[in-house]
C-alpha angles and dihedrals in degrees: 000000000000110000100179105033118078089014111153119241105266109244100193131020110206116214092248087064113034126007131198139301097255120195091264109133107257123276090016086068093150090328128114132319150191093257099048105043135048092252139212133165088269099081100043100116100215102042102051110041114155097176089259096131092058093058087050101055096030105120105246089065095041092051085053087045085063103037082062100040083053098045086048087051100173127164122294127266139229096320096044091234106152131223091238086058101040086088090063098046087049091063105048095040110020106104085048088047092055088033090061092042085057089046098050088236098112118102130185120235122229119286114239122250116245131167136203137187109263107207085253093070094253123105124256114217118236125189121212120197120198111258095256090056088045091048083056094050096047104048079052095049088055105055096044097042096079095051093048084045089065091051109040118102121265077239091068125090116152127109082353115137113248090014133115161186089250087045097065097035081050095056089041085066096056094054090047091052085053096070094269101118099144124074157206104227102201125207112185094188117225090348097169084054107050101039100142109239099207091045089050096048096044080053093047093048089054088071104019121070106175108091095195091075093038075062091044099050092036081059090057097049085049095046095107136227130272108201117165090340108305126112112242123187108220107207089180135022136068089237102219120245111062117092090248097051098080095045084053092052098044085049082058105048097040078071079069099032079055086054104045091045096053082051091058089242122156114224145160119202134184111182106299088348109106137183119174109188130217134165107235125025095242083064093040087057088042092050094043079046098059095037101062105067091053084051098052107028106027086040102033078219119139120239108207098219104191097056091039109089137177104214143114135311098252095052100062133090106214128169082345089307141124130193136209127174118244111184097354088300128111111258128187128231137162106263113223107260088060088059093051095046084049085053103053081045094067094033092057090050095048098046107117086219103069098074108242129135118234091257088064094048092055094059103041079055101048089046096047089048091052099047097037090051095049094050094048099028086113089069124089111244122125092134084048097057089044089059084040095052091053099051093044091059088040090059090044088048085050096049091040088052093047090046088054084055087160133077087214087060106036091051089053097047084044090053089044092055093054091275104155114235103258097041095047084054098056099046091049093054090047125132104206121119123266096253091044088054100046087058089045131099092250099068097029080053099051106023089046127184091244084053084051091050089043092044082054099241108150127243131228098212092044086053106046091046090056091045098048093053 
């Protein structure tokens, strides 16, 4: 469906919308300024225009912007509006919504605060923008993908089209078959927070020359943070969560990638996840040596020390991964906070508190099992899915058993399941804990696996089989 064509004239724009011209001179409405960037003649909005913003706002490009944003779908920003109504709002407001984009009046509104749980135990800060702001970003971050495309290192994989996880572990095994097998672990600490604005923009400007959208983005890093509800101004940071925010990150770090690879450095890099190879630890420490101070001078970016290490390859967690050597070649394994993470995951599903009925547990599980499998099926772990496979049952026998709670009936479900009288009234009767009792023979014997595979729960070991062929 069209959403720019046919669209009403908006009669009345509401504050949460669209706020007021303010006396701002045009086309620097709350955008940059002099003052506040490290200027040069690219980002003046009125002298460099390409043509760039039309292509932004035409309305091929706008009606893909909101097929995405809808398939993304995501919870709502600042001003609650939701995806499913950002089609109504469209029509109704859309030709005074590009009109005021062409204008310099639009402004974006705060992203919202949210926080989630890093494997680390901190929090990790997410910033939510509302859907109209996230069907702006986008149609940017189409047209200028493919440019920046032209332009990114072969090292760089992250938030890249047609390039993966498995891409960049892939390619680590190349370098590590080569003989590198020590690295520069890099920890760039609170990237997405302390991305420098003036630097961003001077690197923008290099490739867009249309100052009306180096107005446009500068607008978006300068948006502000609503957290709990107070209002809080962000000088510095590509807050994560909007479409534009990883294709920002990734322009400021190929400044890096381009350093690294006029130095002769390997490297893999996935968004702030970084590996430099070398092939003995006294050039892993040069090399660590003569990086930092372009990282943290030239890019005004922190390097957490104590988390960065030079050491060797099978020492190192990256992308959820860990590495060991067979034969003199990389292999891949899952490194052991994965598993533990993997681990929380199934015994949070599988926890009798949390409400759900055994039908939703089976396809969280299933779902968790499929996904899980697919992301690590380049490790090697047959022998771990078969120990993950047994807990897993064990934890689906302990929460049957508990549901049972009864000896009424328990007695009744283990008759049921070809339990002989007298048998099926001991082991109801049984005092033995629930954990005890989901390892013992009288649950293996009666919930069976072949009762789990008939009952169409999914198994580890099944899945990653058919995916390693």
């Amino acid at each position: 469906m069209n959403v720019t064509e046919d669209m009403p004239e908006c009669r009345k724009q509401t504050e949460t919308y669209c706020r007021k011209d303010s006396a701002e001179h045009e086309g620097y409405d709350r955008g940059h300024s002099v003052q506040r960037i490290t200027e040069n003649n690219a980002t003046n909005s009125h002298r460099q225009k390409d043509g760039m913003l039309e292509k932004i706002l035409s309305p091929d490009n706008l009606n893909q912007a909101y097929k995405r944003v809808k398939s993304n779908k995501g919870s709502g920003g600042v001003d609650k509006m939701t995806v499913d109504q950002l089609l109504g709002y469209l029509r109704l407001n859309g030709k005074e919504l590009v009109r005021s984009i062409y204008a310099g009046k639009y402004h974006p509104q705060p992203v919202r605060r949210v926080e989630i749980p890093k494997d680390n135990g901190k929090m990790r800060k997410l910033g939510i923008p509302t859907v109209v702001d996230r069907l702006i970003q986008q149609a940017i971050a189409q047209v200028l993908t493919p440019i920046y495309e032209r332009q990114f290192s072969d090292g760089s994989f992250g938030f890249r089209p047609r390039r993966s996880q498995h891409d960049a572990l892939q390619r680590l095994k190349e370098h590590v078959d080569d003989g590198y097998r020590y690295v520069v672990d890099m920890d760039l600490e609170k990237y997405f927070d302390t991305v420098n604005h003036s630097l961003l923009i001077q690197l923008l400007s290099k490739t867009i020359k249309d100052g009306r959208v180096i107005s446009l983005i500068h607008k978006f890093l300068n948006a502000g943070i609503m957290a709990n509800g107070v209002f809080e101004s962000n000088t510095r940071g590509v807050p994560q969560g909007g479409p534009l925010s990883p294709l920002l990150g990734n322009v400021m770090l190929n400044e890096l990638d381009k350093e690294l690879e006029a130095r002769n450095h390997r490297f893999v890099r996935f968004a702030d996840d970084l590996i430099i190879f070398c092939k003995t630890k006294r050039s892993g420490q040069r090399t660590y040596e003569h990086i930092l101070p372009f990282i943290e001078k030239k890019l005004k970016l922190k390097v957490n020390q104590e988390k960065t290490e030079v050491t060797h390859i099978k020492r190192i967690k990256f992308l959820g991964y860990g590495f060991y050597l067979y034969r003199g070649k990389c292999r891949f394994r899952v490194h052991p906070k994965s598993v533990q993470k993997l681990k929380d995951s199934i015994r949070e599903t599988t926890s009798r508190s949390n409400g759900m009925s055994m039908a939703e547990r089976k396809k969280k599980l299933n779902q968790k099992i499929v996904g899980w499998v697919n992301y690590f099926k380049l490790a090697d772990m047959k022998k771990l899915m078969e120990r993950t496979d047994e807990w897993t049952r064990r934890r689906i026998r302990m929460i049957t058993w508990k549901n049972w709670k009864r000896v009424r009936t328990r007695y009744k479900w283990l008759r049921k399941l070809g339990v002989n009288h007298w048998k099926a009234l001991e082991w109801a009767n049984t005092r033995k804990g629930y954990w005890r009792i989901a390892g013992s023979k009288i649950l293996s014997q009666t919930l069976t696996n072949k009762l789990f595979k008939r009952a169409k729960f999914k198994s580890f070991l099944e899945h990653y089989l058919s995916v390693r062929q």
